[in-house]
C-alpha positions in Angstrom: -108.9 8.1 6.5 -108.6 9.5 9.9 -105.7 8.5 11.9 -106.3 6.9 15.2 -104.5 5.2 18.3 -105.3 2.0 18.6 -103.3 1.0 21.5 -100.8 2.5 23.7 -98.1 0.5 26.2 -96.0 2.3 29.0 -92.4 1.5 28.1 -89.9 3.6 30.8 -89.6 6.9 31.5 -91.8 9.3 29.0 -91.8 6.1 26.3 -95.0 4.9 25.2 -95.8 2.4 22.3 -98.4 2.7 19.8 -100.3 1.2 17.4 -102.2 3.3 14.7 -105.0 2.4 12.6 -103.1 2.3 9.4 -101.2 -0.7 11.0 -98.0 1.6 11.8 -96.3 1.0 14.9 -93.9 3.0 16.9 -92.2 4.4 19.7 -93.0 8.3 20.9 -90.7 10.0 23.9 -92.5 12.7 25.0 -90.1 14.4 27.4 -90.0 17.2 25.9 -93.5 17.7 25.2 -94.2 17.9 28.9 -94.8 21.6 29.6 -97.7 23.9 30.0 -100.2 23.6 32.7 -101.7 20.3 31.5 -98.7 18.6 30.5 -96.2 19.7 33.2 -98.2 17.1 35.8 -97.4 14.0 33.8 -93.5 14.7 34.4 -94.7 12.6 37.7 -94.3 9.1 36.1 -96.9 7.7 38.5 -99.3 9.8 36.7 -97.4 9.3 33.1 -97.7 5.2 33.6 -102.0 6.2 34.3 -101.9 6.9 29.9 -105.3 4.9 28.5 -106.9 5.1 25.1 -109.9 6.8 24.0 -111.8 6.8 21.2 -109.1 7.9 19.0 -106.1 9.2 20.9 -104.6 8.6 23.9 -105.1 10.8 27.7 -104.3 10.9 30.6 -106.3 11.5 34.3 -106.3 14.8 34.3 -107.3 15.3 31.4 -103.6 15.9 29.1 -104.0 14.3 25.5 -102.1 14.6 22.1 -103.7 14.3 18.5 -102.7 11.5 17.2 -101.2 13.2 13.9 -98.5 14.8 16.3 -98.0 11.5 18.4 -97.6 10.1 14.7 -95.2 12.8 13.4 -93.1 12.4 16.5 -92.9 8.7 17.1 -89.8 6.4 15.9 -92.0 4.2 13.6 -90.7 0.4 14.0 -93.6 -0.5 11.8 -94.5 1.0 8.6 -98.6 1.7 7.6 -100.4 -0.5 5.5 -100.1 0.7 1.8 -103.3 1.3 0.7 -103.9 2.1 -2.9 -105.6 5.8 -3.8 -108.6 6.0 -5.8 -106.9 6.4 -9.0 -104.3 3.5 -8.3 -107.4 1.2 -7.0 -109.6 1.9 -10.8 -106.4 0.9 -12.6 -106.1 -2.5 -10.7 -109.5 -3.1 -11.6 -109.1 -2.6 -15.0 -105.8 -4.4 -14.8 -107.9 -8.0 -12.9 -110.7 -7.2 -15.9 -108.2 -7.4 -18.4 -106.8 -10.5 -17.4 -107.6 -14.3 -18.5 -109.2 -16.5 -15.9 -107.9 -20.2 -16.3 -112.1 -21.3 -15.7 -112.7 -19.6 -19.3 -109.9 -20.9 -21.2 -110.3 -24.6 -22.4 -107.2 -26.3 -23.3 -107.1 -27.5 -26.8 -106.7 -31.1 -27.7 -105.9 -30.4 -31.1 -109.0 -32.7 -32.3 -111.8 -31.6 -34.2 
Protein backbone atom coordinates (compact mmCIF):
# COMPACT_ATOMS: atom_id res chain seq x y z
CA UNK A 1 0.00 0.00 0.00
CA UNK A 2 1.01 3.38 -0.89
CA UNK A 3 0.89 5.99 1.74
CA UNK A 4 -1.20 9.06 1.11
CA UNK A 5 -2.47 12.42 2.75
CA UNK A 6 -5.71 12.43 3.24
CA UNK A 7 -6.27 15.68 4.88
CA UNK A 8 -4.16 18.41 6.11
CA UNK A 9 -5.34 21.40 8.81
CA UNK A 10 -3.24 24.62 9.47
CA UNK A 11 -2.49 24.53 13.17
CA UNK A 12 0.01 27.77 14.05
CA UNK A 13 3.12 28.64 12.97
CA UNK A 14 4.80 25.77 10.53
CA UNK A 15 2.19 23.09 12.29
CA UNK A 16 -0.02 21.20 10.06
CA UNK A 17 -2.33 18.16 10.91
CA UNK A 18 -2.67 15.13 8.89
CA UNK A 19 -4.49 12.33 8.27
CA UNK A 20 -2.97 9.31 6.27
CA UNK A 21 -4.53 6.68 4.52
CA UNK A 22 -3.60 3.99 6.95
CA UNK A 23 -5.84 5.86 9.42
CA UNK A 24 -2.60 7.45 11.25
CA UNK A 25 -2.90 10.85 12.42
CA UNK A 26 -0.38 13.34 13.46
CA UNK A 27 1.16 16.46 13.90
CA UNK A 28 4.36 17.67 11.47
CA UNK A 29 6.48 21.12 12.30
CA UNK A 30 8.11 21.90 9.36
CA UNK A 31 10.28 24.83 10.39
CA UNK A 32 13.06 23.43 9.75
CA UNK A 33 12.35 22.01 6.56
CA UNK A 34 11.88 25.40 5.07
CA UNK A 35 15.03 26.09 3.01
CA UNK A 36 16.00 25.90 -0.53
CA UNK A 37 14.54 27.99 -3.22
CA UNK A 38 11.07 26.30 -3.12
CA UNK A 39 10.67 25.98 0.46
CA UNK A 40 12.32 29.26 1.77
CA UNK A 41 8.87 31.25 0.48
CA UNK A 42 6.50 29.35 2.73
CA UNK A 43 8.51 30.88 5.83
CA UNK A 44 5.76 33.77 4.98
CA UNK A 45 2.83 32.09 6.94
CA UNK A 46 0.38 33.83 4.63
CA UNK A 47 1.63 31.67 2.08
CA UNK A 48 2.31 28.53 4.68
CA UNK A 49 -1.65 28.82 5.84
CA UNK A 50 -2.39 28.58 1.50
CA UNK A 51 -1.24 24.34 2.21
CA UNK A 52 -4.17 22.11 0.21
CA UNK A 53 -4.15 18.52 -0.68
CA UNK A 54 -3.57 16.80 -3.84
CA UNK A 55 -4.01 13.64 -5.03
CA UNK A 56 -1.68 12.11 -2.61
CA UNK A 57 0.34 14.66 -0.70
CA UNK A 58 0.05 17.95 0.30
CA UNK A 59 1.46 21.55 -1.76
CA UNK A 60 1.50 24.62 -1.69
CA UNK A 61 0.90 27.72 -4.38
CA UNK A 62 3.99 27.88 -5.68
CA UNK A 63 4.41 24.84 -6.20
CA UNK A 64 6.52 23.39 -2.65
CA UNK A 65 5.37 19.75 -1.71
CA UNK A 66 6.66 16.91 0.59
CA UNK A 67 6.24 13.04 -0.08
CA UNK A 68 4.18 11.89 2.16
CA UNK A 69 6.67 9.15 3.54
CA UNK A 70 8.85 12.14 4.86
CA UNK A 71 5.76 14.15 6.17
CA UNK A 72 5.04 10.65 7.82
CA UNK A 73 8.54 9.93 9.19
CA UNK A 74 8.60 13.45 10.67
CA UNK A 75 5.16 13.98 12.14
CA UNK A 76 4.38 13.40 16.08
CA UNK A 77 1.82 10.58 15.38
CA UNK A 78 -1.32 11.17 17.86
CA UNK A 79 -2.96 8.33 16.09
CA UNK A 80 -1.52 5.06 15.29
CA UNK A 81 -2.24 3.22 11.57
CA UNK A 82 -4.71 0.69 11.18
CA UNK A 83 -3.10 -2.78 11.78
CA UNK A 84 -3.55 -4.56 8.79
CA UNK A 85 -2.63 -8.21 8.67
CA UNK A 86 0.24 -9.39 5.93
CA UNK A 87 -0.43 -11.94 3.47
CA UNK A 88 0.95 -14.70 5.59
CA UNK A 89 -0.89 -13.48 8.80
CA UNK A 90 -4.35 -13.03 6.70
CA UNK A 91 -4.04 -17.19 5.15
CA UNK A 92 -3.59 -18.28 8.80
CA UNK A 93 -6.80 -16.40 10.01
CA UNK A 94 -8.50 -18.15 7.33
CA UNK A 95 -7.54 -21.27 8.17
CA UNK A 96 -7.96 -20.42 11.79
CA UNK A 97 -12.23 -19.19 10.95
CA UNK A 98 -12.26 -22.72 8.74
CA UNK A 99 -11.22 -24.56 11.56
CA UNK A 100 -13.72 -23.36 13.74
CA UNK A 101 -17.35 -24.75 14.73
CA UNK A 102 -20.24 -22.60 13.60
CA UNK A 103 -23.14 -22.88 16.23
CA UNK A 104 -25.83 -23.21 12.83
CA UNK A 105 -24.02 -26.82 12.30
CA UNK A 106 -24.00 -28.11 15.77
CA UNK A 107 -27.43 -29.44 17.01
CA UNK A 108 -27.77 -29.68 20.68
CA UNK A 109 -28.41 -33.07 21.81
CA UNK A 110 -31.54 -34.03 23.79
CA UNK A 111 -30.18 -37.13 24.98
CA UNK A 112 -33.24 -39.06 23.25
CA UNK A 113 -33.04 -41.48 20.68
Amino acid sequence: MFLHVTSVRYLKDYKLKLTFNNGAEGVVDLQDELYGEVFEPLKDKRLFRQVHLTSRTIEWPNGADFAPEFLYEHATITKPPHRVPGPDEQAILQAAALREPHPEYHSESSGES
